[in-house]
C-alpha positions as a Markdown table, in Angstrom:
| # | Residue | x | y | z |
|---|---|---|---|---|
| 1 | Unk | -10.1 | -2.4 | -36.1 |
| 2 | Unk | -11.1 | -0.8 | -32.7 |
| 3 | Unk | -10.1 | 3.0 | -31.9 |
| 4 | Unk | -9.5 | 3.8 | -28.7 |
| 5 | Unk | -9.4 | 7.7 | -26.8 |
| 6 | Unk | -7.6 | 8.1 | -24.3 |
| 7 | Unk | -8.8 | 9.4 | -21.5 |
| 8 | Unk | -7.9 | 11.4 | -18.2 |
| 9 | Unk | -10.0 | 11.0 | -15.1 |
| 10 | Unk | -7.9 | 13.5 | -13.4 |
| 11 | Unk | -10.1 | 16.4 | -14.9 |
| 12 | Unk | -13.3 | 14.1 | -14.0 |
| 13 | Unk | -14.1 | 15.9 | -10.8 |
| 14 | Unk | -12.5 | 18.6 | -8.3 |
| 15 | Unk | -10.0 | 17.9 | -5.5 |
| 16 | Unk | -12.2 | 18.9 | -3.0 |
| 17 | Unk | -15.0 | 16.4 | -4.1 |
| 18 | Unk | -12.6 | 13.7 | -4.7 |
| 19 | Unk | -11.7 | 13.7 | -1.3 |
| 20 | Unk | -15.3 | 12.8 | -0.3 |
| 21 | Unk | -15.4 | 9.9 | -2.4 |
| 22 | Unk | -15.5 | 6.6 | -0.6 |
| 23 | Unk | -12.5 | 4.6 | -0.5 |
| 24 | Unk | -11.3 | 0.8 | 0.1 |
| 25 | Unk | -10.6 | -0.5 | 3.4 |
| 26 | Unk | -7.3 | -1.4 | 3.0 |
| 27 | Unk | -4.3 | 0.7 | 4.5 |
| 28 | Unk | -1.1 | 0.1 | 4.1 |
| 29 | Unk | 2.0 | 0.6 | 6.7 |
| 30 | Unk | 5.4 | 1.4 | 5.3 |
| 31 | Unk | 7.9 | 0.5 | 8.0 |
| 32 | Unk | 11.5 | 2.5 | 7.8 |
| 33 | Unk | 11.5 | 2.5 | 3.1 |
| 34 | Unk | 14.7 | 3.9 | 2.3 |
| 35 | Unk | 13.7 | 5.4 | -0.6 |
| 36 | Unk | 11.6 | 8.5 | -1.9 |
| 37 | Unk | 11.1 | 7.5 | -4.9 |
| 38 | Unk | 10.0 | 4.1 | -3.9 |
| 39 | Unk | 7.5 | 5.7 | -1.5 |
| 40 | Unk | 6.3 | 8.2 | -4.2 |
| 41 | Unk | 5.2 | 5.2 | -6.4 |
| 42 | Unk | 3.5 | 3.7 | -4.1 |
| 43 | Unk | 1.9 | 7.0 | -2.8 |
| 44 | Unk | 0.7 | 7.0 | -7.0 |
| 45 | Unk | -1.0 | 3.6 | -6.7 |
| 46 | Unk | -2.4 | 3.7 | -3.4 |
| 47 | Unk | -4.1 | 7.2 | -5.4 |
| 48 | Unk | -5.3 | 4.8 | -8.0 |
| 49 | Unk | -7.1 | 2.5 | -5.5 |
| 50 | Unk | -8.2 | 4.8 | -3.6 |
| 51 | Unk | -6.5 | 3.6 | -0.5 |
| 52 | Unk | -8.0 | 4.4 | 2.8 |
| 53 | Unk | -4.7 | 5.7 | 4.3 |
| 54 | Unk | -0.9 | 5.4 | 4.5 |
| 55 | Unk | 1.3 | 4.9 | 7.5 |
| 56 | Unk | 4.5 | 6.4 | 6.9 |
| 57 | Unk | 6.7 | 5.0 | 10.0 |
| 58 | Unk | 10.5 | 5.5 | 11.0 |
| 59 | Unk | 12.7 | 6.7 | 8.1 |
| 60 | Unk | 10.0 | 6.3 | 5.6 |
| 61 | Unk | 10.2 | 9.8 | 3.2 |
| 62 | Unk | 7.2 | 11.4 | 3.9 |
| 63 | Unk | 5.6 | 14.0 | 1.4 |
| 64 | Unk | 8.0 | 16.6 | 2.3 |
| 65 | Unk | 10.6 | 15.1 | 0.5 |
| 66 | Unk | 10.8 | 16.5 | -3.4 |
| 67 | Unk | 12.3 | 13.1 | -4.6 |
| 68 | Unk | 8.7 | 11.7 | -3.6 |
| 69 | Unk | 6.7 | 14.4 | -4.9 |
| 70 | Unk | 8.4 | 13.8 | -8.2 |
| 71 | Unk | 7.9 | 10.6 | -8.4 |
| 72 | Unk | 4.1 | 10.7 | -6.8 |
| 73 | Unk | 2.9 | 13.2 | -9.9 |
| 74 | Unk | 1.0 | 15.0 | -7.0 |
| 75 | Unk | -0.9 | 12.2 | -6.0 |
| 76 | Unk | 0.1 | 13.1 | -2.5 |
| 77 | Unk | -2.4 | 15.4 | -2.4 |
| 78 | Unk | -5.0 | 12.4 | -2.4 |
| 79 | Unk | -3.8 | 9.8 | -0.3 |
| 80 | Unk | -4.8 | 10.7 | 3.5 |
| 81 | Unk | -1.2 | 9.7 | 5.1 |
| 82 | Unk | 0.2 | 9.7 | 8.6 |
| 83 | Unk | 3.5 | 9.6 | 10.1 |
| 84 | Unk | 4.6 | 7.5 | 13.3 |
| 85 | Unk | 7.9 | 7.6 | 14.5 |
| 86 | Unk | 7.1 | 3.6 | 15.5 |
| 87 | Unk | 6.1 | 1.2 | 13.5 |
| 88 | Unk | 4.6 | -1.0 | 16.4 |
| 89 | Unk | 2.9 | 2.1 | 17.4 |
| 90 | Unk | 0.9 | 2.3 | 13.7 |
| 91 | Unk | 0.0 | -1.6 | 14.0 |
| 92 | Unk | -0.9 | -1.3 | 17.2 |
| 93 | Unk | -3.6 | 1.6 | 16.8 |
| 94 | Unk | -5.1 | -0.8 | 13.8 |
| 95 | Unk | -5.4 | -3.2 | 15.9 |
| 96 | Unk | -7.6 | -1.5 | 18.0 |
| 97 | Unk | -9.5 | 0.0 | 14.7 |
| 98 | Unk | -10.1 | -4.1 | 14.6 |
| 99 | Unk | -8.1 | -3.9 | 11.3 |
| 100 | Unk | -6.5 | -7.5 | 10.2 |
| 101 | Unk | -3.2 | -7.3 | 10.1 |
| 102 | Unk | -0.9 | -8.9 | 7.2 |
| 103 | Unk | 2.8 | -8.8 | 6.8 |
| 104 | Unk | 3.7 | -9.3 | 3.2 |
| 105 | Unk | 7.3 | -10.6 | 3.5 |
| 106 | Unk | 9.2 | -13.7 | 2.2 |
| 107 | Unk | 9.0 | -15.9 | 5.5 |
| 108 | Unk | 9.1 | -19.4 | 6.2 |
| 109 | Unk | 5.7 | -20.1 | 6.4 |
| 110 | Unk | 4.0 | -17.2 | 4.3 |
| 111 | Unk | 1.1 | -17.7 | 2.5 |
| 112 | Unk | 1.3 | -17.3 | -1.2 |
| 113 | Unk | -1.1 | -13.8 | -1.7 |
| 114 | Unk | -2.9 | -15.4 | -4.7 |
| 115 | Unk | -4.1 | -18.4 | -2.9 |
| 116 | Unk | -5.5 | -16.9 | 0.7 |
| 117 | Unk | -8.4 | -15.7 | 1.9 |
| 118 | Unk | -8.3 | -11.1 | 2.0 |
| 119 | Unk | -10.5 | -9.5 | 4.7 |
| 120 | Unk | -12.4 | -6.2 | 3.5 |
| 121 | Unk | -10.7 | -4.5 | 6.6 |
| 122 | Unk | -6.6 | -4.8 | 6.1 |
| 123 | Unk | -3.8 | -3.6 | 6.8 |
| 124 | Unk | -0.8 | -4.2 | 4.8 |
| 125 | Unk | 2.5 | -4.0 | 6.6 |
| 126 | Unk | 5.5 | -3.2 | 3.7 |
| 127 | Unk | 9.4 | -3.4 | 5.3 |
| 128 | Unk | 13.0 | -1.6 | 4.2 |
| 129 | Unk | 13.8 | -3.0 | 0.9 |
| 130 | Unk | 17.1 | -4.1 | 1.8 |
| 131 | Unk | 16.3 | -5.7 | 5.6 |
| 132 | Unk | 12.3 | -6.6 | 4.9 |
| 133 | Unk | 10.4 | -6.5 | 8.0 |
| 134 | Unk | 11.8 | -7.1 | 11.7 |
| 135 | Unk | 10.1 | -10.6 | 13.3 |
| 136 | Unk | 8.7 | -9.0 | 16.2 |
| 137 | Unk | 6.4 | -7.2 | 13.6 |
| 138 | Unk | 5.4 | -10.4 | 11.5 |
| 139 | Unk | 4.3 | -11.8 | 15.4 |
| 140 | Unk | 1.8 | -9.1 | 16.0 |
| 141 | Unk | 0.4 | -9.8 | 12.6 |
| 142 | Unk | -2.8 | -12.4 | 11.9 |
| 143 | Unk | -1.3 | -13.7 | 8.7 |
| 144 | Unk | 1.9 | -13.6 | 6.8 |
| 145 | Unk | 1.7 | -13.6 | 2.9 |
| 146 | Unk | 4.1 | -13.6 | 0.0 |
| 147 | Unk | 4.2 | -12.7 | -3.8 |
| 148 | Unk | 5.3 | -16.2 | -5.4 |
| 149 | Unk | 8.4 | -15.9 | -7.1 |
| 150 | Unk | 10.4 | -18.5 | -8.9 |
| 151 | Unk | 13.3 | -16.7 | -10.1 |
| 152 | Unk | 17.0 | -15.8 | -8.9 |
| 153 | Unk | 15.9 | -13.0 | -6.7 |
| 154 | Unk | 12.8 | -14.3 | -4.0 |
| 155 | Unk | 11.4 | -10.3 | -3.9 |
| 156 | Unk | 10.2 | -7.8 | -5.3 |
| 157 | Unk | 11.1 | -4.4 | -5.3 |
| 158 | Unk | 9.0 | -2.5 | -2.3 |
| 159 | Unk | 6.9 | -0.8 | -4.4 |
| 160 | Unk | 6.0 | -3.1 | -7.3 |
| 161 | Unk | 5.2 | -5.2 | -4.4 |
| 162 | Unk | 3.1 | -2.8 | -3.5 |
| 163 | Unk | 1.4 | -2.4 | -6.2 |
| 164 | Unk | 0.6 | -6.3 | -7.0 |
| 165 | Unk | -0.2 | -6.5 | -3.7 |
| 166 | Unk | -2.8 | -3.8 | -3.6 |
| 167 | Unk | -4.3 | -4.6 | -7.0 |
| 168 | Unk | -5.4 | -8.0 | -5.8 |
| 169 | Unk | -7.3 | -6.8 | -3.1 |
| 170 | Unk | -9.0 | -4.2 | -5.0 |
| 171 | Unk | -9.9 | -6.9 | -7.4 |
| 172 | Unk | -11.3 | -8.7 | -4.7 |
| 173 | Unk | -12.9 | -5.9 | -2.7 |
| 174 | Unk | -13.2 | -2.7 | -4.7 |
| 175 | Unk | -14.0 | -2.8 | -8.0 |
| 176 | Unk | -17.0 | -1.1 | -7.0 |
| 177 | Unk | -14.8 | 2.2 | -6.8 |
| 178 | Unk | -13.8 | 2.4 | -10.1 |
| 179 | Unk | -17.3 | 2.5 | -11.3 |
| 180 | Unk | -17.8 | 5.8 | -9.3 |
C-alpha cells in the first residue's frame, strides 16, 4: 500500500516572491455576485490557478468585506483584483487588452464548455446567481458557453461554476504553472 504526505505549498515560497510568479491569461469578471462568500471561493480558486486578475464589478463584495475574507482563507492577498462600478466598463477595457470575451451562462445557443475551442487570452464573464447575466453583456461577448447539466436545476452555483469553469482552462492552458 502507497503512503502519502501531505503537503502545503503555502510555506513553499514568500508573498513577495509569489507575486512575481507568472500567471495564466485568463481573467475572470464577476458582474453584480450577491454573495461574500460566493466571491471569497472563487477569490480561493482563482489563487490556486493563479489567475491573472479579478474584476469585481457593481455589488460584487470586494475584499473589504469579512464574510469574503473568511471564506477566501487569505488568498485575497494573491489574486491582483480590481473594482468597476460597470460591468460594461470592465469588458470593455479587455477588449481593448485584445482579450476574447466569453459569457458563461445557460443561453439558448451556448456552447457546451467541454466541447469548444479556449483561447490562451480569456476573459470569463460570471453573472448574479439569482438573475445570471444581462443580454446586452452576452452581445458584447465572442462566444457564449455553458456547463452541461442534465438535472432538475440547469446551473450551477456561481462559484462552483467558477471553479469548473477555470480548471478546464488551466488544463488546457496552464499546467505549466503548477510545475513552478
Amino acid at each position: 500500500m502507497q503512503t502519502y504526505t501531505i503537503r502545503n505549498k503555502d510555506q513553499q515560497t514568500t508573498p513577495e516572491k509569489f507575486m512575481l510568479k507568472e500567471r495564466t491569461k485568463a481573467v475572470a469578471v464577476l458582474d453584480n455576485l450577491r454573495s461574500a462568500y460566493n466571491t471569497g471561493s472563487i477569490f480561493r480558486t482563482a489563487d490556486a490557478v493563479r489567475i491573472g486578475k479579478l474584476y469585481l464589478c457593481g455589488s460584487t463584495p470586494t475584499p473589504l468585506n469579512p464574510k469574503l475574507t473568511k471564506t477566501s482563507l487569505g488568498a485575497e492577498e494573491f489574486v491582483p483584483w480590481e473594482y468597476f462600478s460597470k460591468t460594461e466598463e470592465a469588458i470593455k477595457r479587455l477588449k481593448e487588452e485584445n482579450y476574447f470575451i466569453i459569457s458563461m451562462e445557460t443561453a439558448e445557443g451556448a456552447e457546451n464548455l467541454f466541447k469548444t475551442e479556449l483561447p490562451e487570452k480569456v476573459a470569463f464573464i460570471f453573472g448574479n446567481e439569482k438573475d445570471g447575466l444581462q443580454s446586452d453583456y452576452l452581445s458584447l461577448s465572442d462566444k457564449v458557453i455553458e456547463l452541461p447539466a442534465c438535472g432538475m436545476k440547469n446551473s450551477l452555483n456561481v462559484a462552483n461554476a467558477f471553479s469548473a469553469t477555470i480548471y478546464e482552462y488551466f488544463r488546457r492552458h496552464g499546467e505549466k504553472l503548477n510545475e513552478q
